[in-house]
C-alpha positions as CSV (number, residue, x, y, z in Angstrom):
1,X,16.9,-3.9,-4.1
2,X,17.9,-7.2,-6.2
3,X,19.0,-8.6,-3.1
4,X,15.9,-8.2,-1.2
5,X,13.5,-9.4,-4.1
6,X,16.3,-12.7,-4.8
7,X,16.3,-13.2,-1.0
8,X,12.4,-13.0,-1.0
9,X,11.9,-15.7,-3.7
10,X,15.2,-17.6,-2.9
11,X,14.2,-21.5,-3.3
12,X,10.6,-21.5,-4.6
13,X,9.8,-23.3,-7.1
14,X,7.8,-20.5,-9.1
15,X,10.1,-17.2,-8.1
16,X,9.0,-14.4,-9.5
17,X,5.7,-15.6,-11.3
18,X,4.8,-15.3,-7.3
19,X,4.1,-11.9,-7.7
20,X,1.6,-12.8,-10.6
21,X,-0.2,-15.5,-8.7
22,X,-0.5,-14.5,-5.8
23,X,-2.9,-11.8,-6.7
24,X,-4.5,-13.8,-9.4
25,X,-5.6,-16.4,-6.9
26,X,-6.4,-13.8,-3.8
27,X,-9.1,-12.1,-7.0
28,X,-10.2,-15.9,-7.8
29,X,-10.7,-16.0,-4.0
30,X,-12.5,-13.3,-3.4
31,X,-14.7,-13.8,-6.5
32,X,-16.0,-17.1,-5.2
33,X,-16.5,-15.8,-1.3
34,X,-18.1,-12.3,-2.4
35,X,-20.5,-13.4,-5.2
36,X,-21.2,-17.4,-4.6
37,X,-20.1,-17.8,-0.8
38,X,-21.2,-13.9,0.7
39,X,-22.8,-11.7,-1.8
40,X,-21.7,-8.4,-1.3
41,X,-24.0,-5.7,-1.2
42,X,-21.7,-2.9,-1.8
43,X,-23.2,-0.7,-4.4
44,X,-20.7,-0.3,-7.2
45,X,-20.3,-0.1,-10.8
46,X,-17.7,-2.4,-10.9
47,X,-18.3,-6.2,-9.6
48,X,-17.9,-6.0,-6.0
49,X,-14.1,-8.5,-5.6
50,X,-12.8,-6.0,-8.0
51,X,-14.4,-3.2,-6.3
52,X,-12.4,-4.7,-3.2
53,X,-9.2,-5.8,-5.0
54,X,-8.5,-2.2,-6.1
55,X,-8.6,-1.2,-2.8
56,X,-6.5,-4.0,-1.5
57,X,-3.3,-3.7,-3.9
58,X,-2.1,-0.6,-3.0
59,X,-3.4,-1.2,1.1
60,X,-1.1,-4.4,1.2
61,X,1.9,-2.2,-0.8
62,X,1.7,0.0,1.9
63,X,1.5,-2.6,5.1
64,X,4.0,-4.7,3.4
65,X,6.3,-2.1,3.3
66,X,6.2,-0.6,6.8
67,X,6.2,-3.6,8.5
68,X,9.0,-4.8,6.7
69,X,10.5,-1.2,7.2
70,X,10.8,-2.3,11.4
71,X,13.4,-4.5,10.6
72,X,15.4,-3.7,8.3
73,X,17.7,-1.8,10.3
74,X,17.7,-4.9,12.8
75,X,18.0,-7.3,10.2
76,X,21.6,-5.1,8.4
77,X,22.6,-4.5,11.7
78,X,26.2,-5.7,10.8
79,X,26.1,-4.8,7.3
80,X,25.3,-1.6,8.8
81,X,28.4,-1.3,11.0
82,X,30.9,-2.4,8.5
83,X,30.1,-1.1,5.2
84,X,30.0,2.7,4.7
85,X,26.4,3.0,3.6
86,X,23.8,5.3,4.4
87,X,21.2,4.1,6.9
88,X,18.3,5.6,4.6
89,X,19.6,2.6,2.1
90,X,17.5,0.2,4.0
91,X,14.2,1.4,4.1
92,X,14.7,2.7,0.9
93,X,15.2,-0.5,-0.6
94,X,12.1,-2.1,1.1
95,X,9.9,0.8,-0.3
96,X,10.9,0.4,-3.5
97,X,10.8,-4.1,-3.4
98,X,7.5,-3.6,-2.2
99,X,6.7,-1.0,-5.6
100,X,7.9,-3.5,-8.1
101,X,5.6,-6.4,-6.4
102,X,3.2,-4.1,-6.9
103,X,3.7,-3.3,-10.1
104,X,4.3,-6.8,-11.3
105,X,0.6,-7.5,-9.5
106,X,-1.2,-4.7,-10.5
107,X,-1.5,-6.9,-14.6
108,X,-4.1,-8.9,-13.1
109,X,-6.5,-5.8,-12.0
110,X,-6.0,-4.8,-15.2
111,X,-6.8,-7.2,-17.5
112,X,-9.6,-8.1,-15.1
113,X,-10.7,-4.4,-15.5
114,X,-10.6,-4.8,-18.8
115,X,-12.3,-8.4,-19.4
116,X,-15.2,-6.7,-17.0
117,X,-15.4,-3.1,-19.2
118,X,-15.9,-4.9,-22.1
119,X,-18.5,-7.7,-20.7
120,X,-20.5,-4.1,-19.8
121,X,-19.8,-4.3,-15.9
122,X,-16.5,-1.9,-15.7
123,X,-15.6,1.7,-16.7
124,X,-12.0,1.5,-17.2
125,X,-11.3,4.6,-19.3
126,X,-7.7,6.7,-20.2
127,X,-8.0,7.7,-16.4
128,X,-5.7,4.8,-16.5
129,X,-3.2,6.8,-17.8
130,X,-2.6,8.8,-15.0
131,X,-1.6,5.8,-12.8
132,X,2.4,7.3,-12.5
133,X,0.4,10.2,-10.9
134,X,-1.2,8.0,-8.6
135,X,1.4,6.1,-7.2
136,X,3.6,8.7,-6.7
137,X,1.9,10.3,-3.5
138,X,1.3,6.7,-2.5
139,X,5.4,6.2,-3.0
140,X,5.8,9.5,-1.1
141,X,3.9,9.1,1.5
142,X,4.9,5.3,2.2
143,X,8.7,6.0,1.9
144,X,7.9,8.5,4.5
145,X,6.7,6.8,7.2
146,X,8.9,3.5,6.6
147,X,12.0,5.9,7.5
148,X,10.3,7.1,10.9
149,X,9.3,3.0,11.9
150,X,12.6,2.6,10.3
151,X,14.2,4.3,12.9
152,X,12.2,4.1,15.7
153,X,11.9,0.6,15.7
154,X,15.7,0.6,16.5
155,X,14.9,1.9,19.8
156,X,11.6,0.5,19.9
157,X,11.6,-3.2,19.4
158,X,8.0,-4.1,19.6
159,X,7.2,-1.6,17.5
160,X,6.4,-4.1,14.5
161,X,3.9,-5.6,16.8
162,X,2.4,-2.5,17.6
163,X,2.4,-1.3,14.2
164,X,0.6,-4.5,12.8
165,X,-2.2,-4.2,14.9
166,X,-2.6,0.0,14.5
167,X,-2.5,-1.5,10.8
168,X,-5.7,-3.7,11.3
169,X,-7.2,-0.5,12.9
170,X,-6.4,1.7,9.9
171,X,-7.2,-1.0,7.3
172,X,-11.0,-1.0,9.1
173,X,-11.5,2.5,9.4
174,X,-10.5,3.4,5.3
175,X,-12.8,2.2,2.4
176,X,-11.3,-0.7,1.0
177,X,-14.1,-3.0,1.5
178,X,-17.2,-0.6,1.7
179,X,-18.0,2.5,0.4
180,X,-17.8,5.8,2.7
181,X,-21.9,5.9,1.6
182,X,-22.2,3.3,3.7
183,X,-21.4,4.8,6.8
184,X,-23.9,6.5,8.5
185,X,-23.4,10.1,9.0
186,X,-21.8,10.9,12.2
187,X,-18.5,11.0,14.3
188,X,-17.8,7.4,12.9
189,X,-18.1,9.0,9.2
190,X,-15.8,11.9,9.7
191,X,-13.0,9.6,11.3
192,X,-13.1,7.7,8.2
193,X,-13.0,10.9,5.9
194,X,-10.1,12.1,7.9
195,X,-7.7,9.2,7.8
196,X,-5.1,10.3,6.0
197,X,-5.5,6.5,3.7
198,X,-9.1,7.1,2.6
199,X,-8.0,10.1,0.0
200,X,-4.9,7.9,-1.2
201,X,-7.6,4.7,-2.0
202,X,-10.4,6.9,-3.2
203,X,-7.6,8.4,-5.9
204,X,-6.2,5.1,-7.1
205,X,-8.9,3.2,-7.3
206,X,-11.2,5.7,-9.0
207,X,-8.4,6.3,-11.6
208,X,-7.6,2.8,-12.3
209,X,-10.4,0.9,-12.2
210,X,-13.6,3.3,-12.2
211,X,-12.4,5.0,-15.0
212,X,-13.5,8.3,-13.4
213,X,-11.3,11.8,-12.8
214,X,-11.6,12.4,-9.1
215,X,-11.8,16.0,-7.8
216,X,-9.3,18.2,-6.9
217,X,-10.0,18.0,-3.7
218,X,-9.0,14.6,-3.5
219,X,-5.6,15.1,-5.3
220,X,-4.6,18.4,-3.2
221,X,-5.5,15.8,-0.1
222,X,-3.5,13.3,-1.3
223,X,-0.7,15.5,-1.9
224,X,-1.1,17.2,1.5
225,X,-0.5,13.6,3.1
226,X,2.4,12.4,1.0
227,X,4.0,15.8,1.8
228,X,3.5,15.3,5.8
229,X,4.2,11.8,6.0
230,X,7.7,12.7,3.9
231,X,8.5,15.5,5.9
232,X,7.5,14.0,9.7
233,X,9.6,10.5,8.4
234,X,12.8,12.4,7.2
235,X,12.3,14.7,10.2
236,X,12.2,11.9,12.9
237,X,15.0,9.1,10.7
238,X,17.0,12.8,10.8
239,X,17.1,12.9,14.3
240,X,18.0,9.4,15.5
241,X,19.8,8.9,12.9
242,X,23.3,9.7,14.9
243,X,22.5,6.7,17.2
244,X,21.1,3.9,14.8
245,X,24.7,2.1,14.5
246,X,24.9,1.8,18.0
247,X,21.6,0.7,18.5
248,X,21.5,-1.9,16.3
């Protein structure tokens, strides 16, 4: 995992502080479009970039990670066939790179959901606390499904580009950027309340940033999804996982 976040900053000027400003500027960006540029009319308790920048953190930990996830295998090929090292190594690694960016990004939503709770806009509360609970189906389910594109991708080369744009579908079709209130009620509704990401956002970002406990409903759906996305990934990685060294 050192090598991959070393390789990932190798020869920038700011390295790791990357991971810091990256997301401070895409909130400063955000802030300006959605309040002087487009005035959002999402009704939330929170100003509405923050609203969207809860919902975005843990969305681009989890395309980051799969997408990166469909070549990793490729990209180790040789490593892969000369070292004794489990397959599952790669992927592995990529999940977790793609946790610690998060982690070393997810400062700025809070102090901004701080700096906002105590201007009287914001509701952070101790539901904070429970943020190692949230990430872990989040962790679960991503590590998951990076092993199945992981492998598939092997045999599947333009898988990546079929990934990213069943990614864009996803992305529209899971509340980041409105509110599931929004949507009228209907077929369009449901679909939304039955992608497996909507439970997963709902949970972190009403925990870390609306300060609110969500129901049990929501945590026995997010668990459901973590456990099927592990079990399908290990499952599928399982069964081509014989033929990966020859395929790469």
């Amino acid at each position: 995992m050192a090598r991959e976040l070393k390789a990932r900053y190798r020869g920038t000027l700011f390295g790791y502080l990357w991971s810091l400003l990256n997301p401070m500027l895409l909130l400063l960006v955000y802030t300006v479009v959605f309040t002087v540029v487009i005035p959002a009319r999402v009704s939330t308790t929170v100003p509405y970039p923050l609203f969207l920048f809860a919902g975005l953190l843990p969305w681009l930990f989890l395309s980051g990670a799969l997408l990166d996830a469909t070549v990793t295998l490729i990209d180790n090929g040789p490593l892969l066939k000369k070292v004794v090292c489990p397959p599952e190594v790669f992927p592995a690694v990529v999940v977790f790179s793609h946790l610690v960016h998060h982690l070393l990004a997810l400062p700025v939503l809070l102090v901004a959901a701080l700096a906002t709770t105590f201007a009287g806009h914001g509701a952070v509360s101790w539901t904070v606390l429970l943020l190692p609970a949230v990430l872990l189906p989040w962790l679960v389910a991503v590590g998951g499904v990076s092993l199945a594109v992981a492998a598939l991708a092997v045999h599947f080369r333009d898988l990546k580009d079929l990934l990213h744009n069943l990614l864009h579908l996803v992305f529209f079709t899971t509340p980041i950027i409105y509110t599931v209130d929004l949507v009228p009620q209907g077929i369009l509704r449901r679909l939304i309340l039955l992608n497996p990401v909507t439970p997963l956002i709902s949970l972190y970002r009403d925990t870390v940033l609306l300060g609110t406990l969500p129901p049990l409903s929501v945590w026995g759906w997010s668990v459901l999804v973590a456990v099927v996305c592990w079990l399908v990934g290990v499952g599928i990685f399982v069964r081509l996982r014989e033929t990966l060294v020859e395929a790469v």
